[in-house]
N, C-alpha and C positions, 0 to 999 in steps of 0.2 A: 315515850314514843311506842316502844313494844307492849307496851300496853294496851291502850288506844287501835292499836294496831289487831292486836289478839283480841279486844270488846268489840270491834267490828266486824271480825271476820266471824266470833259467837253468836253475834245477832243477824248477819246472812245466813247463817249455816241453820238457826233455828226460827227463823223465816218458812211457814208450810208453803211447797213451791205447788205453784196453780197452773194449771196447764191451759192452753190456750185454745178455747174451741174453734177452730179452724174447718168447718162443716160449711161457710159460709168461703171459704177461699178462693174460692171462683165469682163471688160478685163482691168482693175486697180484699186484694192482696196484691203482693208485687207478682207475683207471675201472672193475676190477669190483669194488671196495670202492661207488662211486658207485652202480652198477647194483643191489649189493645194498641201497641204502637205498633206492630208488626202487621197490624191488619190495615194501617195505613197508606202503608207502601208507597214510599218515597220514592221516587226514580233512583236507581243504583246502577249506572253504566253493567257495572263486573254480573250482577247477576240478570241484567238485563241479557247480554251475550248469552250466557250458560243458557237461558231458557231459548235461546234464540239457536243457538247449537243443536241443544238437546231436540227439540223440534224438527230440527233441518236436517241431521246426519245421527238422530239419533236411532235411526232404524237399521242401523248398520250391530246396534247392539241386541242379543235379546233381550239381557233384561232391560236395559232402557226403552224398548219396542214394549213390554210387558205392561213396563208401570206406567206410560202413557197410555195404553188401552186401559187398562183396569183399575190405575191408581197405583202409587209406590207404596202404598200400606195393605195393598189385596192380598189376597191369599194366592194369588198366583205370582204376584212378583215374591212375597214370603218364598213361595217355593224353590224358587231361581235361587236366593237368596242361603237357603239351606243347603242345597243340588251345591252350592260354588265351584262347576262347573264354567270356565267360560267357555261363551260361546256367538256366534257371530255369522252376518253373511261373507267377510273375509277376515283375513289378518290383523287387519286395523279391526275389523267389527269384536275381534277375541280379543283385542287387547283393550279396546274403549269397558269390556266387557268385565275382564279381569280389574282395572282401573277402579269400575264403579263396585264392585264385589268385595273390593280390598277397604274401602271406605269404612272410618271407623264406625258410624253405625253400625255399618251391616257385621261388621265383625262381633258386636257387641249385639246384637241377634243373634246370633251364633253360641255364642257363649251360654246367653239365656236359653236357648232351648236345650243345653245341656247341664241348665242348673236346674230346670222344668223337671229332668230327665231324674236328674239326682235326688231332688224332694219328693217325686212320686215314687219313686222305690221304695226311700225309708218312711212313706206314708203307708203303702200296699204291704211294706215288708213288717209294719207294725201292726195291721188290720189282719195279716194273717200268722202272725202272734197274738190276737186277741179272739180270734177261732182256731182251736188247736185241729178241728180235723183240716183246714186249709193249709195244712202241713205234708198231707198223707194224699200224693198224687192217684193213689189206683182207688181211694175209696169212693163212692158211688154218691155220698153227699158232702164230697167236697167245697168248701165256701164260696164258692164265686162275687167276689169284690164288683161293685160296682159306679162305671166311671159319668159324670158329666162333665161336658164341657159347652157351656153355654156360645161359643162365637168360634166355632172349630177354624172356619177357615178351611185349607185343605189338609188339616188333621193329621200335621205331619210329626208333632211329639204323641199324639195321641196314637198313630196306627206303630210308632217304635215302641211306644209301652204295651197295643195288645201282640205284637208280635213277641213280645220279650214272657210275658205275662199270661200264659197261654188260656187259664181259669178266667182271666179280665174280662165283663161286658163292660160296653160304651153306648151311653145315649149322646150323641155328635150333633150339634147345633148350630144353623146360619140362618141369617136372614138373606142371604143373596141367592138364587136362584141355581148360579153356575156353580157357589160352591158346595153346594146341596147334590147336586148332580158330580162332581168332582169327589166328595165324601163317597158317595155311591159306587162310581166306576175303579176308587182304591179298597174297599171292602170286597169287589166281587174278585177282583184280579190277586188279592189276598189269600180268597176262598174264607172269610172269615163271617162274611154274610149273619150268621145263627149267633154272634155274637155282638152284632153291632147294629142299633137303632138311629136312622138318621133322621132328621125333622127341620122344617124348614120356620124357624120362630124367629121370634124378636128377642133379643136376652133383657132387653129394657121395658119391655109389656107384664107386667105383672099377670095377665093372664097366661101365660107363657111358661108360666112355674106351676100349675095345673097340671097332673100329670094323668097320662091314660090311667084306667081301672089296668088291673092285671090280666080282667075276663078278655077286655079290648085286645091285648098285645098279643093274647095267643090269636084270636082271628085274624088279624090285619099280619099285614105283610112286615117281616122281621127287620126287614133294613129300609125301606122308607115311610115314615109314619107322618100324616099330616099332622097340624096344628089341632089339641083339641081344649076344650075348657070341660071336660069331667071331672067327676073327683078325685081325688089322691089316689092312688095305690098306696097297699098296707105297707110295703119296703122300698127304704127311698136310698138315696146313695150313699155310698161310702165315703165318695172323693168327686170333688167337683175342682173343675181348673178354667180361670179365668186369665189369657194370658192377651198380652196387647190390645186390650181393647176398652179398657177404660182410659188408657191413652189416647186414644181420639177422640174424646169426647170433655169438653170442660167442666159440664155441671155438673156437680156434688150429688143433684137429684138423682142424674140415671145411674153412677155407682151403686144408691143408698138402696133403689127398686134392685135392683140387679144382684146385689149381696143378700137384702132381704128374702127375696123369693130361693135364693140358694141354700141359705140359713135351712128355709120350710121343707126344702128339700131333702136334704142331708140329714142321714141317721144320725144318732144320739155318738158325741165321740168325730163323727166322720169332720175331712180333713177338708182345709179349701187351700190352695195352691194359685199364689195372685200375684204379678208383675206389676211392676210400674217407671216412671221415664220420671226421676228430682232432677235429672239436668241432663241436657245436652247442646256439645261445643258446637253444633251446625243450625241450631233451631231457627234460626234467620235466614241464614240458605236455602233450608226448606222449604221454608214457607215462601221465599221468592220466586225459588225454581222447581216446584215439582209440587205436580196435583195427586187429591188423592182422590179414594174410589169413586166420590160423590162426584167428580170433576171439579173442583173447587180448588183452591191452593190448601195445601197443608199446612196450615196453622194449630201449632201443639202446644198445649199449656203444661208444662210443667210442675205435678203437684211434688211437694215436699215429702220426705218416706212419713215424716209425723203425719203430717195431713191426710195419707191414701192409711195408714197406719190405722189412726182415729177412725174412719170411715168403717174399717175392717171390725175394730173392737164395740163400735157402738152398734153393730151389727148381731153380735153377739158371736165373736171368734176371738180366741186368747192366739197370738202369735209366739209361736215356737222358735221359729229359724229363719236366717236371713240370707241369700245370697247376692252377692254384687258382682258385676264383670271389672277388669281391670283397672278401665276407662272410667268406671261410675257413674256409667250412664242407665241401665237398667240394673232393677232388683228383680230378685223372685224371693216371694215367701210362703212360709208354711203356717196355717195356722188350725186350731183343732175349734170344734164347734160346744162352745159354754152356753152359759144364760146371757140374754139380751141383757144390758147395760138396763132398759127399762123395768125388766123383771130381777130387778135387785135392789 
């Protein structure tokens, strides 16, 4: 029997394991199998109320006042979200406040933007270990590292790392109007203006990874730069960060545009810095009771860390480091910039 036992377990074990291409997991898989039941929306008494509450007496909260104007995934209810401040038109309105602020997501937000926080130091802190004058603060060609962040939102890990990081530029990215102007009005109240580029694109338009000439950036104005389709500048970034925002979105496609154009981006070495949502214990409440930016319901797909993982490597990024909140609901990782999967 121990025999038998031990010849099977030699013939599993030298078995070549085949990994499973999962680039297609959004038009077959169980998490868009899940997504499509949830978009069916069955009448639910329980979450029928909450939406019914939320609606009726939900303006007594801010942030719940927020994420109905804007969406629960905006960059302004984000902001509420980070602030964990509560706050309210009364007592009840601070405590509804407090309530929804305490909610494991949002705690597990919290978290990530403090694992965001920690991968980009020993990113920045490794890029100026591989420029040894980016050591030496008084000298006059110090390295200055530089940052993308394709869907900033209101750029709230990004203006902790240039506050912390005083050499750091940032080129700051949205497609929403308000939070382009929101990028804007925390740069100038910073005074950080001469260090930060803000631009109003699309992170999923490939022409959007285009980036101004260099001759362009000294004439045009430092902190808001339209959309342009010219050629490359000679130097591209160090460090690019994609956080929450391939979360909202199911198809495999706009990942794969959006990692690619980052790839073209990012100097030889530079790092990419990318979140993602393998699970979460409310994904059905969500989607019941709370719209997001678009006014739609919030319906979130779920990809797997292999899946968003795969996505990263065929892109052409080796993954370094990984972090997870308590709860296991959001990752952050680090990954440094290789050869494309195609170019091998």
């Amino acid at each position: 029997m121990f025999a038998d036992c031990l010849a099977f377990a030699e013939d599993v074990f030298s078995t070549p394991v085949q990994t499973a291409d999962l680039r297609a997991a959004h038009l077959h898989s169980a998490s868009k199998d899940k997504v499509d039941r949830l978009a069916i929306k069955p009448f639910n008494p329980s979450f029928a109320l909450t939406r019914l509450a939320m609606q009726t007496f939900g303006h007594v909260s801010d942030a719940i006042t927020t994420g109905l104007e804007h969406g629960f995934d905006s960059g302004h209810s984000l902001d509420h979200v980070y602030q964990n401040q509560p706050s309210g038109q009364n007592k009840f309105g601070q405590a509804v406040d407090k309530f929804y602020l305490n909610n494991i997501g949002w705690q597990g937000i919290r978290i990530r933007r403090e694992h965001i926080l920690e991968l980009a130091r020993t990113a920045l802190t490794a890029i100026e270990d591989n420029n040894p004058q980016g050591k030496k603060p008084s000298s006059p060609e110090r390295y200055q590292p530089k940052l993308l962040d394709i869907a900033s939102g209101h750029g709230y890990y990004a203006f902790d790392l240039l506050t912390e990081f005083t050499g750091l530029q940032a080129e700051l990215r949205d497609y929403e109007v308000h939070n382009i102007q929101a990028l804007q009005a925390k740069a100038e109240r910073l005074g950080i203006t001469d260090r930060v580029v803000v631009r109003q694109q699309d992170a999923f338009d490939p022409a959007s990874y285009t980036q101004v000439v260099q001759e362009d950036s000294v004439t045009a104005s430092p902190l808001h730069m339209p959309s342009s389709n010219n050629a490359k500048s000679d130097a591209g970034f160090d460090i690019a960060i994609v956080s929450g925002l391939f979360e909202l979105f199911s198809d495999n496609r706009l990942p794969e545009t959006a990692l690619a154009g980052i790839y073209d981006n990012l100097n030889t070495n530079g790092y990419l810095i990318y979140t993602n949502q393998p699970w979460h214990p409310e994904q059905e409440f969500i989607s019941k009771t709370l719209n997001n930016h678009r006014g739609r319901d919030w319906v979130m797909r779920c990809r797997s860390q292999a899946e968003m993982d795969q996505l990263v490597r065929q892109a052409g990024f080796q993954k370094v480091s990984m972090r997870i909140d308590r709860f296991g609901i959001f990752t952050v990782s680090l990954a440094v910039k290789v050869a494309p999967l195609d170019d091998k």
